[in-house]
C-alpha positions as CSV (number, residue, x, y, z in Angstrom):
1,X,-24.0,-29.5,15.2
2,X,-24.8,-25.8,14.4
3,X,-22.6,-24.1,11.1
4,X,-22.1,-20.5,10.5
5,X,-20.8,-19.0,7.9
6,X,-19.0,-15.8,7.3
7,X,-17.7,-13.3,4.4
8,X,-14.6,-11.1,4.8
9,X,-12.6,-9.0,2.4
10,X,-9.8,-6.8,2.5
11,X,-7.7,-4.3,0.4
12,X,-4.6,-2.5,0.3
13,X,-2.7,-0.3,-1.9
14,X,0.7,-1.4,-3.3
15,X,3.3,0.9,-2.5
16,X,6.5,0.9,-4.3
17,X,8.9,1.4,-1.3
18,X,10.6,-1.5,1.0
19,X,9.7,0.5,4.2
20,X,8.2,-3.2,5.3
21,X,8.0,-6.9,4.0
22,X,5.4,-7.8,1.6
23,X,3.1,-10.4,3.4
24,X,0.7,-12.4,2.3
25,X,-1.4,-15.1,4.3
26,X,1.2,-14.9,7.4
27,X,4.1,-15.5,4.3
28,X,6.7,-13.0,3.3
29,X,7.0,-12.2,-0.2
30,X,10.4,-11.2,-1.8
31,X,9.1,-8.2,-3.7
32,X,10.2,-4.7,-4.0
33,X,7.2,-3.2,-3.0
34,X,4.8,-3.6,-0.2
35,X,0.8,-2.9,0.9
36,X,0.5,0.3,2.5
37,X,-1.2,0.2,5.7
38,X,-1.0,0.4,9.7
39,X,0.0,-3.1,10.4
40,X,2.1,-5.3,8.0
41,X,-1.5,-4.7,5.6
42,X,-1.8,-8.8,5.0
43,X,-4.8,-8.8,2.6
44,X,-5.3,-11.8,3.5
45,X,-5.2,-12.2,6.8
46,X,-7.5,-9.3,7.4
47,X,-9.8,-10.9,5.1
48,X,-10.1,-14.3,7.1
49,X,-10.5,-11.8,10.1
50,X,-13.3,-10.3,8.9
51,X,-14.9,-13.3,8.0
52,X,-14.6,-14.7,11.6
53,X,-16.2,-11.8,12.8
54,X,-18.9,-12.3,10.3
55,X,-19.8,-15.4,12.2
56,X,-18.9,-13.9,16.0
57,X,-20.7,-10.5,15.3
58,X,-17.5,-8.9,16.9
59,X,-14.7,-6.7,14.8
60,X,-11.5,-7.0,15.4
61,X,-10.3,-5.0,12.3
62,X,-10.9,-1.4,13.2
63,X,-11.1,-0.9,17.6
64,X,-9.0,-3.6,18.5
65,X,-6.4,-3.5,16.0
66,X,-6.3,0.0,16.2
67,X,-4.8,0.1,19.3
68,X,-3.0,-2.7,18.6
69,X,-1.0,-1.2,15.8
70,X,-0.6,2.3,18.0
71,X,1.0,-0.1,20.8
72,X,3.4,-0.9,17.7
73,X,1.9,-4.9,17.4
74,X,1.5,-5.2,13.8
75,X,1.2,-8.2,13.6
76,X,-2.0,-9.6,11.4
77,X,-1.5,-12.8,12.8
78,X,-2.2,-11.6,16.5
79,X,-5.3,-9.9,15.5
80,X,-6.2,-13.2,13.7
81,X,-5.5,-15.0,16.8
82,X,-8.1,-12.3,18.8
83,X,-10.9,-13.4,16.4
84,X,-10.3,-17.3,17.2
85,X,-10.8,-16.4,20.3
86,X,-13.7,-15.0,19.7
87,X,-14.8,-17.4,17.7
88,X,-13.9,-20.1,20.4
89,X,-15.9,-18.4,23.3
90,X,-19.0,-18.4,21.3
91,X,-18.3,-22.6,21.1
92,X,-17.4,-22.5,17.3
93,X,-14.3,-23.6,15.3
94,X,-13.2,-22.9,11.7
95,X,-13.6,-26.1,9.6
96,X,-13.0,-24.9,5.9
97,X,-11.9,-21.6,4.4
98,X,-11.9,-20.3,0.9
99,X,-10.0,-17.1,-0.1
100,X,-10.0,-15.5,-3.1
101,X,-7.2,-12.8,-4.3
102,X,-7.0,-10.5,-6.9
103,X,-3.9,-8.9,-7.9
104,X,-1.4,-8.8,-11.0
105,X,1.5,-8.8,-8.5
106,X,2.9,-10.3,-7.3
107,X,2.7,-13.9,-8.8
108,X,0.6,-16.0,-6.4
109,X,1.1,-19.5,-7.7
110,X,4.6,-20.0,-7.1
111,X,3.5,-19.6,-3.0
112,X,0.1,-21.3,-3.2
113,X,0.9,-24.3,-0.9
114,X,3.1,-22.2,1.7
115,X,0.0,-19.6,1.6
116,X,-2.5,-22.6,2.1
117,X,0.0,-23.7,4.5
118,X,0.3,-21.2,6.8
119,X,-3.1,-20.0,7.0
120,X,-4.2,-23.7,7.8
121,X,-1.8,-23.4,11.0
122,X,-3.2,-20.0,11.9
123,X,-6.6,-21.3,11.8
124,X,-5.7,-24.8,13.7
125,X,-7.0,-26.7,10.2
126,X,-5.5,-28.7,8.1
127,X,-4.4,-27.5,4.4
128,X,-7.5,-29.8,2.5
129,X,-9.3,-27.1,4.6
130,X,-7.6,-24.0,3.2
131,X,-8.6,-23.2,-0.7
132,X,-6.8,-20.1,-2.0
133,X,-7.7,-18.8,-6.0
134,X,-5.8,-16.1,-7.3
135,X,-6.9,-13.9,-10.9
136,X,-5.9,-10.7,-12.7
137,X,-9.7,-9.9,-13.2
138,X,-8.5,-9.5,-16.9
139,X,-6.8,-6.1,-15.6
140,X,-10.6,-4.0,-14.6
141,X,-10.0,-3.4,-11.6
142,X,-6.6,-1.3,-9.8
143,X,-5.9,-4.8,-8.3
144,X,-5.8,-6.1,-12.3
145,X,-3.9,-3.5,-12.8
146,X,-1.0,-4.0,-10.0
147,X,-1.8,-0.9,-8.1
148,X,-2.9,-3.0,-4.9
149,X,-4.1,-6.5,-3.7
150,X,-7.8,-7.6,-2.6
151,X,-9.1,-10.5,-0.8
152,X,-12.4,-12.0,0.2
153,X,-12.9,-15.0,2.4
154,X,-16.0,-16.7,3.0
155,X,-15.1,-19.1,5.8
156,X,-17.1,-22.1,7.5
157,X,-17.2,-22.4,11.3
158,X,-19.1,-25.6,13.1
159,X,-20.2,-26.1,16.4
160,X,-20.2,-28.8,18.7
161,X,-22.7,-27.8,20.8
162,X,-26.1,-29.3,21.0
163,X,-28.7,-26.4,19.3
164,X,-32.3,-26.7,20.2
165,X,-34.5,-26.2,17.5
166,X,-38.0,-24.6,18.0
């Protein structure tokens, strides 16, 4: 068994309109505000996209969800589901996940499991597999500060396959 492992992160301005639901990790938020952006701007979803990308060397983020979003899929789930299969045709799946989020708002905690939750379904894992952390960063940073909301993920894909090593 081969492992790879990749890094993703994501951010997106807070704006204080209800033009579109505030979502989060595939969750929707009751908040009046949302993240500005193209599609429905999930921080962390586009995070754990990224990272899959990190392993399979392909972006999703960017050309293809591009022109998903201009076909009026906004969806951050389907472009999540474009980098499994990525992931899938290079013979890897995602065993373990770690995200990271920093924000003042909205209140992560009070979600945590039905974050882990849904992002374990996403990724076809199990929620022991998902780890989510959440901080203020002490207010340094815009995201501290409740302008917007940041994510990294670094997440763990394992292959099956037999790897020759040389």
């Amino acid at each position: 068994m081969k492992t790879k492992i990749g890094i993703g992160q994501d951010s997106h301005r807070i704006s204080e309109s209800r033009e579109k639901p505030f979502v989060l990790g595939g969750v929707t938020f009751d908040e009046p505000f949302c993240l500005e952006g193209n599609s429905d701007s999930d921080v962390i979803l586009h995070a754990v996209t990224n990272a899959i990308s990190g392993v399979t060397g392909k972006p999703v983020l960017g050309p293809v969800a591009d022109k998903l979003c201009k076909a009026g899929d906004t969806d951050s789930a389907t472009y999540l589901r474009i980098a499994l299969e990525d992931l899938k045709a290079i013979g890897y799946q995602v065993s373990h996940v770690s995200i990271s989020l920093e924000c003042l708002r909205p209140k992560i905690l009070p979600k945590l499991e039905a974050l882990r939750a849904s992002v374990a379904k996403l990724l076809g894992v199990t929620v022991a597999d998902v780890a989510i952390t959440a901080t203020t960063g002490e207010g340094l940073t815009d995201f501290g500060k409740g302008l917007g909301v940041q994510a990294f993920a670094v997440l763990t894909a394992e292959s099956s396959r037999i790897h020759n090593t040389v």
